[in-house]
N, C-alpha and C positions, 0 to 999 in steps of 0.2 A: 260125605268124604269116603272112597274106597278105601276098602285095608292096606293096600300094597301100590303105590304108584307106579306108574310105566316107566323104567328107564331108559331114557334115549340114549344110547351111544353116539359119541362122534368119531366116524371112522376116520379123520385126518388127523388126531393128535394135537397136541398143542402148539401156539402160535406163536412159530418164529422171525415176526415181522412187530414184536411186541418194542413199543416206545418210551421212550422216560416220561414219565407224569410230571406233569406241567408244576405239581407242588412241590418242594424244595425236599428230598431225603432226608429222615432221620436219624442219626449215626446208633446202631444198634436197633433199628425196625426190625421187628419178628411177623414172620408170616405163619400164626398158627393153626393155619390149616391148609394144608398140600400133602401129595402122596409121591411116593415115588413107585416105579412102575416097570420091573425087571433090571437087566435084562434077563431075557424068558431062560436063555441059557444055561444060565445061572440059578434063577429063582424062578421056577416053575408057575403056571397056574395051578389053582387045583381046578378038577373036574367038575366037579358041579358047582359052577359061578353063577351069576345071573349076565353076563355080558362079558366080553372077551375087548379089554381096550388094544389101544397101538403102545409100544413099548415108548416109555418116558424116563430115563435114568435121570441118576444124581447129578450127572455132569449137564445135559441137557435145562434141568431144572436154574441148575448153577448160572445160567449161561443167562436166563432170563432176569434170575434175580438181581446182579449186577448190573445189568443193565436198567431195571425200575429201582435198585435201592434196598434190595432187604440182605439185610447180616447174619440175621437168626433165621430158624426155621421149627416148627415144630410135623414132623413127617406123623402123620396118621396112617394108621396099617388099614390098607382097603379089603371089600369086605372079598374080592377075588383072587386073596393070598390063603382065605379061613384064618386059623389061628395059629399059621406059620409066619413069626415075626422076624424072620432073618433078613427079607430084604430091606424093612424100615426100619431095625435094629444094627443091620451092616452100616445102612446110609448117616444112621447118626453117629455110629463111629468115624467114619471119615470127618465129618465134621470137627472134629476135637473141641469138643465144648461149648460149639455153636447151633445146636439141636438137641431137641429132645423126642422123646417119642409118645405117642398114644397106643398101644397097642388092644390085642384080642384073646384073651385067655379062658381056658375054661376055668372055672369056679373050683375046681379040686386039685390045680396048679400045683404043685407044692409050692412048700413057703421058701426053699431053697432056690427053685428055678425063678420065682419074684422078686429075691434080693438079687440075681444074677440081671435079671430085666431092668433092674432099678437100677446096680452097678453102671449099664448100658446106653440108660437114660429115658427110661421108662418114667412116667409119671402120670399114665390116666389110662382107664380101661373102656374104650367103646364097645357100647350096647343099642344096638337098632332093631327094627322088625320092617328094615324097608328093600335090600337087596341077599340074595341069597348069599350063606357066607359067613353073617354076618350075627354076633352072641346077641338071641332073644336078651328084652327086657323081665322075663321073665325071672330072669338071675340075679337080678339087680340087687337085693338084698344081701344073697350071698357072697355076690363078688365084692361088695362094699366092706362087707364084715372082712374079707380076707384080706382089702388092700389097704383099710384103714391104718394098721401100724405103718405103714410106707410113706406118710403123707398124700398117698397118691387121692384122683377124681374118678367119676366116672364121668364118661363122656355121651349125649344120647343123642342120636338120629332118629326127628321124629317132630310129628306135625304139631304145634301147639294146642289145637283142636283135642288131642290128648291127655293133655294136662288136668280138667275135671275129674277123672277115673285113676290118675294116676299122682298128683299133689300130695296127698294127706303121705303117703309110699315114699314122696322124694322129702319130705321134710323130716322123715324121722330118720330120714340116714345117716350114718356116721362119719361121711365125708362131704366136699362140694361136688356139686354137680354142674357141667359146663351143657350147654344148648348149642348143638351144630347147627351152621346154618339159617339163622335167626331163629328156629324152631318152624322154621317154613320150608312146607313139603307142597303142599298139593297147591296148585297154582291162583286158588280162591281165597286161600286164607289169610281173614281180613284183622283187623287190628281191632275192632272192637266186638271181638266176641269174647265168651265168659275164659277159653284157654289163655289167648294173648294179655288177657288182664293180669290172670293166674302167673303167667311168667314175671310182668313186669313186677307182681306184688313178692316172688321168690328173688328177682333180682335187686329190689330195694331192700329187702333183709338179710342182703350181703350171703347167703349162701349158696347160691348160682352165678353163674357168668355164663356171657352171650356169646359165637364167633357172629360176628359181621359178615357174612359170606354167603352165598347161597344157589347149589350149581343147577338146583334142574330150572328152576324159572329164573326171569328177571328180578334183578336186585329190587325190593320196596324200600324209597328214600324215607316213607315217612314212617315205616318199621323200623328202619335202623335211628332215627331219629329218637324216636318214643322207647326205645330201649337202651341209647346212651344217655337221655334224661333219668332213667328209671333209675341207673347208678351209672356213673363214668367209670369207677372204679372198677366195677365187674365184664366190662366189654373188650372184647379184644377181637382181632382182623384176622383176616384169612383169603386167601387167595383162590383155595380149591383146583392149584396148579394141579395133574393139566388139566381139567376141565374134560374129565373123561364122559361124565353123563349127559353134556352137550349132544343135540342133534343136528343143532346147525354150528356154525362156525363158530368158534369160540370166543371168549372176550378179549381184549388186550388187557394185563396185569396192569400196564400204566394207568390206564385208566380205571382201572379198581379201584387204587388209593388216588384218583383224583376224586371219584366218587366218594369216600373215605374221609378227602376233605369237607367235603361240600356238607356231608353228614355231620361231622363235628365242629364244624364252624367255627371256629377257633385253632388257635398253635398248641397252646398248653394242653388242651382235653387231644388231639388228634397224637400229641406224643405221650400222653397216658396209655391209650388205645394202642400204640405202636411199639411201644416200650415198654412204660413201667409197668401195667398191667400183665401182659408174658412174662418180665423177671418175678412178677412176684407169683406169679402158679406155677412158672415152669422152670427157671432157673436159681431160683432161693438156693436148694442144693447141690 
């Protein structure tokens, strides 16, 4: 596996011909994982990103949501803002109480400017080593130690292939830890090797949670499968609106959560995953 996977850009943006999925909406669905994406005007790039997406606003995003069915949202700060969380901390304002945020902080924060992030709707700190941007896992320890009083997570992007070198590290942390994107990065990673096991064994001891979502390759049904067995309780969905590290056309959101169904098999576990699962990490507060 390479250190750093290629990201593909989709120069068209996200897809405004997206359809209502065919399975019946859940009142109160959260989509916990989506970004929001300018406008530039407003919230700048920084300079040294790893890829320059097409502008995706709140409203834009809104437009799609209502149309598949989601209420909630949980906006993750991408890694082409750095650790300026104004535009995914503005966006969860508008929302009044129906978002929350993930954001990107350095580890010497103060503890002031964290209650202000919290106040805002901050509740998990992402950490990857896959797009420029973007806080090393490196930090991991520190940042835990400093968000711990907040109830806050950390959030990590990152191949499950990792998990070997880095377990014994997430187990003695002081908070939970959530897995972006089933913990699938590089487009081979298979379900029985010694990381994927690693996962599913942190997510049956309840202090991990999974998102269902996964933007650079094709979704694996029998990944998400094998890790809403591992626990129902700790999995939760995502969207990865817009679908900025697509290279070719992006997916329709309807059929996300038809796929979403298909994976949970069931009403009861598919409105865990949609629902109560998100209130319970991201809305308790």
């Amino acid at each position: 596996m390479s250190g750093t996977p290629a990201l593909r850009t989709n120069p068209d943006g996200f897809r405004r011909d997206v359809r209502p999925p065919r399975t019946p909406p859940i009142p109160g669905t959260c989509d916990c994982h989506m970004h929001i994406v300018g406008p530039y005007a407003t919230y700048p790039l920084r300079e040294t990103r790893t890829f320059t997406p097409p502008e995706s606003t709140l409203d834009d995003y809104l437009a799609t949501a209502r149309t598949v069915g989601i209420d909630r949202m949980v906006i993750v700060q991408p890694s082409f803002f750095g650790k300026d969380n104004a535009c995914t901390l503005d966006s969860v304002a508008r929302m009044e109480g129906r978002a929350r945020a993930v954001v990107v902080v350095d580890p010497d924060t103060a503890d002031d400017e964290l209650q202000a992030m919290h106040d805002r709707g901050a509740r998990g700190v992402r950490l990857q080593m896959v797009a420029t941007g973007g806080l090393s896992l490196d930090a991991i320890e520190r940042v835990a130690a400093r968000i711990q009083p907040l109830g806050w997570h950390v959030q990590l992007y990152l191949d499950a292939r990792r998990l070997p070198d880095l377990a014994e590290r997430l187990r003695r942390l002081p908070v939970d830890v959530v897995f972006d994107h089933m913990a699938h990065v590089e487009p081979d990673s298979g379900v029985d090797e010694e990381g994927f096991r690693i996962l599913l064994d942190l997510l049956a001891g309840g202090r991990a949670w999974v998102k269902l979502s996964n933007a650079l390759f094709p979704p694996s049904a029998e990944r998400a499968r094998r890790l809403i067995a591992a626990n129902p309780e700790r999995a939760l969905w995502g969207s990865d609106w817009p679908h900025v590290a697509y290279g070719e056309a992006p997916p329709d959101d309807g059929a996300l959560l038809d796929a979403l169904a298909d994976w949970t098999g069931d009403e009861a576990t598919r409105r865990r995953v949609l629902v109560d699962n998100p209130t319970a990490l991201y809305f308790r507060t």
